[in-house]
N, C-alpha and C positions, 0 to 999 in steps of 0.2 A: 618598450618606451611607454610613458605616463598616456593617460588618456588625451586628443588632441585638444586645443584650447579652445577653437570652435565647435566641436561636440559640446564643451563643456557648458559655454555659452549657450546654443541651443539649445540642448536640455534643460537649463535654467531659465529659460525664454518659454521654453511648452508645459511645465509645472510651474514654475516658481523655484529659487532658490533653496528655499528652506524644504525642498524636497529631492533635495541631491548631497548625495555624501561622497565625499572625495577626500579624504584626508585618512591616513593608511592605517589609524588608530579605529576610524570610524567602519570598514572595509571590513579589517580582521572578522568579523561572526558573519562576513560573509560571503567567507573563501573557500566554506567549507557545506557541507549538510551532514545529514546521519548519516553516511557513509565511511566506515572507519578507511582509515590509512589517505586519503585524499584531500588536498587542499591544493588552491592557486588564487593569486589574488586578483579578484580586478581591478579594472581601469576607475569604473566608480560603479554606484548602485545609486538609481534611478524609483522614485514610490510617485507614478502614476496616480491621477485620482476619479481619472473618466476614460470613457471607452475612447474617446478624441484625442484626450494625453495618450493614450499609448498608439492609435492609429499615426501620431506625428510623429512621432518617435521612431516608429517603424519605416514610416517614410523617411525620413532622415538618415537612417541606419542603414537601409538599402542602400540610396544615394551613393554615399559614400564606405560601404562596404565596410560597416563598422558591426562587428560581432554582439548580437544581443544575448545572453541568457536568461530566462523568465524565471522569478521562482516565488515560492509562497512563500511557507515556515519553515522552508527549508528540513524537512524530515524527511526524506527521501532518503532508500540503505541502496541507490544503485550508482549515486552521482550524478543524477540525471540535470541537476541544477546544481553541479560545479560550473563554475567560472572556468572560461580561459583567459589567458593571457592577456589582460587590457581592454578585456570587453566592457560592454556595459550589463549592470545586473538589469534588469527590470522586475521589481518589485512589488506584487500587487496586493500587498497584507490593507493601503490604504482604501482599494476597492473592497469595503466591506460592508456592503449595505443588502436585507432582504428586501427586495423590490417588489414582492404581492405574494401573499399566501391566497389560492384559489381555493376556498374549501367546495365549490358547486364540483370544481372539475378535478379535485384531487391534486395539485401542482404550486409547488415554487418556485418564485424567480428571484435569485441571488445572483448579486457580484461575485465577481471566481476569491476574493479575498476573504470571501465568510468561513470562520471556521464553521466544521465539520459539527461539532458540539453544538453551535448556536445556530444549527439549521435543524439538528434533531430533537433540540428542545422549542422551537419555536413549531414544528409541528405537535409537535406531544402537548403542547397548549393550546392544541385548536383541536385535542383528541385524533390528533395522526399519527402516521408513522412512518420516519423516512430509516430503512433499512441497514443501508451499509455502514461497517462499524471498525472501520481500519483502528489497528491498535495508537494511533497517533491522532485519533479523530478529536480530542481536547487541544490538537494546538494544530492540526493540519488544518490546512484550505482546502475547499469544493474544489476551486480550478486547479491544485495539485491534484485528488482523489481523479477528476475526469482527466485529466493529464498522463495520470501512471495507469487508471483505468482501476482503482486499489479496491481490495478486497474487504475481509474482514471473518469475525466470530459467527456468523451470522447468513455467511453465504451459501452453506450447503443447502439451507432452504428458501432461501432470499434471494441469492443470487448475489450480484457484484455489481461496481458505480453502473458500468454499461447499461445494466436492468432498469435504471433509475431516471436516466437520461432523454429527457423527451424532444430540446430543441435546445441549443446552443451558437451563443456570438463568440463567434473568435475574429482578430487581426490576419491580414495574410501580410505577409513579408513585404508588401509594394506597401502598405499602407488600409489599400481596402477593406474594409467593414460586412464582413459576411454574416446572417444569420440562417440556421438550418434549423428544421424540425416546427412541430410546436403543438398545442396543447389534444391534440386530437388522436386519439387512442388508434385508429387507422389512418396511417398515412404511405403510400407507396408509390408515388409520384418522382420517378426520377434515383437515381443515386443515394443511398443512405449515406451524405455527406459527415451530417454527424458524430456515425460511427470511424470516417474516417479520422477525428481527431480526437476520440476516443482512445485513451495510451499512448496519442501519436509522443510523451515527452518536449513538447513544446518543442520539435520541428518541422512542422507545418506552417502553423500561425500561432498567438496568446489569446487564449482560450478567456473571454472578459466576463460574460455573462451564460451563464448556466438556469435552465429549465428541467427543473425534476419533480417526477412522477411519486406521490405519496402514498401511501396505504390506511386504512381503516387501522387503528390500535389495538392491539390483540385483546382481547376481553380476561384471560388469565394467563398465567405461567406457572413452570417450576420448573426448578433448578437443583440439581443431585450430581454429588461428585461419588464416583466409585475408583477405589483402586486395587491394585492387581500385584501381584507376586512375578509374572511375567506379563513383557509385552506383548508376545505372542495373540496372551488372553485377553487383552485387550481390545487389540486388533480385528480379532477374532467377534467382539460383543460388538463393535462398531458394524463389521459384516453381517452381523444376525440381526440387527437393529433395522438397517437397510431392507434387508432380504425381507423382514415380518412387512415389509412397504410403511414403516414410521420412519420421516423425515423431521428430526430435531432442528431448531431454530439455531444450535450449538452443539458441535460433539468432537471435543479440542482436547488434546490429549499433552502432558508433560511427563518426562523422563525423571530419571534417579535425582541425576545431578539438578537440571530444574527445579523437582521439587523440593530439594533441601533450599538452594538459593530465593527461589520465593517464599518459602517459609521462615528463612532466618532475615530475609527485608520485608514482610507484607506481616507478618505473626497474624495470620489467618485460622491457624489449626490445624494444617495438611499433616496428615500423618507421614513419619519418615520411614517407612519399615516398609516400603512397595517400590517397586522397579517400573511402576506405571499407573497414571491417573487420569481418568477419562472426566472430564464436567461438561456435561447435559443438561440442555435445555430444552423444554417443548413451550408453543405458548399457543392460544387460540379460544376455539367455546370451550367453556370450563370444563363440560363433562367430556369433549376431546383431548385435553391436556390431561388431566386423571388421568383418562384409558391408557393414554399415552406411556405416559409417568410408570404406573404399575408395572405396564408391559416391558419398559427402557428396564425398570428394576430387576424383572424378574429375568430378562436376558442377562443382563448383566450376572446375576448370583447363578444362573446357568453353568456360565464359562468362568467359576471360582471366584468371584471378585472377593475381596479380602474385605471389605465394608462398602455397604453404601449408606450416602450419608445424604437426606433429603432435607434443604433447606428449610426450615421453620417458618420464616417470613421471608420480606424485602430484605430488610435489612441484611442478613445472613447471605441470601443470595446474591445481592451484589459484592458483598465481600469475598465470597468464591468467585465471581467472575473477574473479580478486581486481583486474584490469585493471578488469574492467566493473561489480566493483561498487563500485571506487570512482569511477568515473565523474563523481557527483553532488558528491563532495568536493572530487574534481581541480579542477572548476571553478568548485566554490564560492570557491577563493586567488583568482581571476584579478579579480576585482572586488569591493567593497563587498557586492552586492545581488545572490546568486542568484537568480531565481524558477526554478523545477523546475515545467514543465508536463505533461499527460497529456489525449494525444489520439488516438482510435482507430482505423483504416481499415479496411474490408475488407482483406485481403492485396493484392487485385488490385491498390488503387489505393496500394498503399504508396510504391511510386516516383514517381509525380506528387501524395503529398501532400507527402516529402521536398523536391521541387524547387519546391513552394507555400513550403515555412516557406522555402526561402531565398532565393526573389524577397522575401514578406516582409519579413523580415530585410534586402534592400536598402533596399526601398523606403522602410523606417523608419529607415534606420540606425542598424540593431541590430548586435548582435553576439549570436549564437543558437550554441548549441553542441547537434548534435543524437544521440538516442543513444534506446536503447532493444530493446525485443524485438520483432524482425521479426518474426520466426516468427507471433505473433497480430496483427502489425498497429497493437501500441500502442509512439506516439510518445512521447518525454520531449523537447519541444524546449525548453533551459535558456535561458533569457534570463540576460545577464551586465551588470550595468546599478548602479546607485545610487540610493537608494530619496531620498536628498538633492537629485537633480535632478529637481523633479518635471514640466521639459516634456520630460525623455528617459520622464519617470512614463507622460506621458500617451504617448505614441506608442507604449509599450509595451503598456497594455492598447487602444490601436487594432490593434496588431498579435495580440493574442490575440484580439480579437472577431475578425480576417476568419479566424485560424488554426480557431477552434472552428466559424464558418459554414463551412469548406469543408468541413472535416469531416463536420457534417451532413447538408450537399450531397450529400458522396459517399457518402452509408449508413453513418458511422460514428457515435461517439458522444463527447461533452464529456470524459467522463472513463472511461478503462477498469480503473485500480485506486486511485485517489487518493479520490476520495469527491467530493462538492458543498460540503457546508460552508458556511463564508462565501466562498468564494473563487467557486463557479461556481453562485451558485443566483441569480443571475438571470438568468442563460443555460439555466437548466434547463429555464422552461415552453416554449422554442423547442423543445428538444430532445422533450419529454415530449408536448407537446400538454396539451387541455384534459382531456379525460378521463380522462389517469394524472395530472397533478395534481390533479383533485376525489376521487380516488378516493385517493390519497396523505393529502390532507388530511384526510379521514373518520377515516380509519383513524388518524391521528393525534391529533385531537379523541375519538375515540370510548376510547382508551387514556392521555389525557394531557390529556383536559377541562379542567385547572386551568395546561397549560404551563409546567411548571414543569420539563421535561427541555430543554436546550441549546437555550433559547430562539433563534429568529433562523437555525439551520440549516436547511440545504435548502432553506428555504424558510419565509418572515413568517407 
């Protein structure tokens, strides 16, 4: 049944009208996210424009037991901001304001609705650096990234949103107004509240205001792509890279099939005659990035690489990076139905999970395009498929149940930056065991008694 007509009223009562959409034309772009094969529509979508509008709203929703789901730009590959049935969206792309760049104490304070881009460029103007660099960060939101908890090219030495995150406002379900953390590089007072709503998926509370931890700008970089005749060798250069104790800022690596599809949509210059491509990054004091650089090189021409090819300038080097991050688009042209997965390994076992997804991928006959960041171990392997065929449907998710069991098999884990969502939460209690899901679920009841935050995630 349609949204009821006093929600609707209220809603329009705590924003304003012209900041509710309800008309089933308006709805359509957001029934959905990045998440292939998923859609449902709601009831309406709701663009909040203060931390107050959304604290009533919540209190309202409680009230009367009316299902919220939070979302940004909606770029999310887990569902984790689909809609249910009738719910109301809450939409916070309107809270998009940086509220103080701190250059004395390193720190920003932004609305959860700033993109991702114009938080890293507003540090890089005051000669800082804010780290995480999710491949969506031109059109995602902070309060999605500290939401999903999202990674990025950038993590094996950087770390991930969590790293980032110094103090955070979020809503709780009743309405209440919490803030945790804040600008003081020691703080151990109590519960790391924080980190609880860190990946919590927006069911906890809506994550309004974010406080993040910046860095000094690196003083130089480079950037060199090497590629390989076998993945193996690849693999293998990532491990010796490690082992020599150099920690790259980037060490992202694409397959066969990847690299034709990013080369025939980015016309970058990847060469097509290698089975694997590794792009490398060091950045820091200049004369460490050199030492760096040479050393990456000469590992690399070690374990056979087939060329490597060291950026000239800027210019060239973001063009190779701009190789791998369009990656996910390259091969979204190639078929109907991308699915974009994310699976974890220890390092060690990176090369024989690689040569799992592509016995996989025979034995199912799939077509898998595989790509991701070596450097920590987390996989993207893309299925390129047709959400209209549904017995190539089904072989697909047979091929992701054995892809996610090896993974566990080997010490790794279901998802390393995508989230659970609807997509992986009933693969989760394998993964979790019984006792982080009763302790999950507490924790969830005891802040959300009424369920009324993105029902259906992570977990019923």
């Amino acid at each position: 049944m349609p949204t009821a007509e006093n929600t609707l009223l209220e809603l329009a009562r705590i924003t304003g009208g012209e900041n509710l959409l309800t008309s089933q034309e308006d709805l359509i772009p957001y029934s959905f996210d990045g998440t292939a094969a998923l859609q449902q529509m709601p009831g309406c979508v709701v663009f909040p424009k203060t931390t107050e509008h959304v604290a009533a709203i919540l209190r309202w929703s409680n009230q009367t037991k009316t299902p919220v789901v939070t979302r940004g730009s909606g770029t999310g590959l887990s569902g984790g901001s689909l809609p249910i049935k009738d719910c109301i969206v809450l939409c916070l792309v309107k809270m998009d304001q940086i509220l103080e760049l701190d250059r004395a104490n390193l720190t920003l304070l932004s609305e959860a609705g700033v993109v991702t881009q114009s938080i890293s460029d507003a540090a890089g103007a005051a000669g800082l650096f804010y780290p995480p660099d999710p491949g969506s960060m031109k059109i995602s939101t902070i309060g999605g990234n500290v939401a999903e908890n999202s990674g990025g090219l950038r993590g094996l030495k950087y770390g991930i949103t969590r790293n980032y995150v110094m103090g955070l406002e979020a809503v709780l379900p009743d309405g209440e107004i919490l803030w945790t953390g804040n600008k003081c590089v020691k703080d151990v007072a109590g519960y790391s509240l924080k980190d609880l709503f860190i990946g919590s998926e927006g069911t906890l509370g809506v994550i309004t205001k974010v406080l993040l931890r910046l860095l000094p700008k690196p003083a130089a970089k480079t950037t060199m792509v090497a590629t390989f005749s076998q993945m193996e060798r690849a693999a293998q250069t990532v491990s010796d890279i490690i082992a020599a104790r150099i920690i790259p800022c980037t060490l992202e690596f694409l397959d066969r099939t990847t690299i034709h599809c990013v080369e025939d949509f980015a016309k970058v210059g990847l060469p097509l005659d290698c089975e694997a491509l590794l792009l490398m990054e060091t950045d820091g004091h200049p004369a460490a990035v050199a030492d760096e650089a040479a050393r990456m090189e000469q590992i690399a021409r070690a374990n056979g690489a087939v060329e490597v090819r060291v950026a000239k300038d800027e210019a060239e080097a973001a063009a190779l990076a701009t190789a791998r991050r369009s990656a996910f688009s390259a091969l979204a042209r190639v078929a109907p139905t991308t699915i974009l997965e994310d699976a974890t390994v220890p390092r060690s076992e990176l090369a024989g999970m690689i040569r799992f997804v592509a016995a996989v991928a025979t034995k199912y006959r799939l077509r898998i395009g595989t790509f991701g960041h070596m450097g920590d171990g987390n996989l993207h392997p893309t299925f390129l498929t047709d959400e209209r065929n549904k017995e190539e449907m089904h072989r697909v998710e047979e091929a992701f149940k054995e892809i996610f069991d090896e993974a566990i098999r080997l010490g790794g884990t279901i998802t390393g930056e995508h989230g659970v969502g609807v997509a992986k939460k009933s693969i989760l209690p394998k993964f979790a065991g019984n006792a982080q899901m009763r302790v999950m679920r507490e924790l969830r009841r005891a802040l959300d008694p009424n369920g009324v935050l993105n029902p259906g995630k992570m977990f019923d």
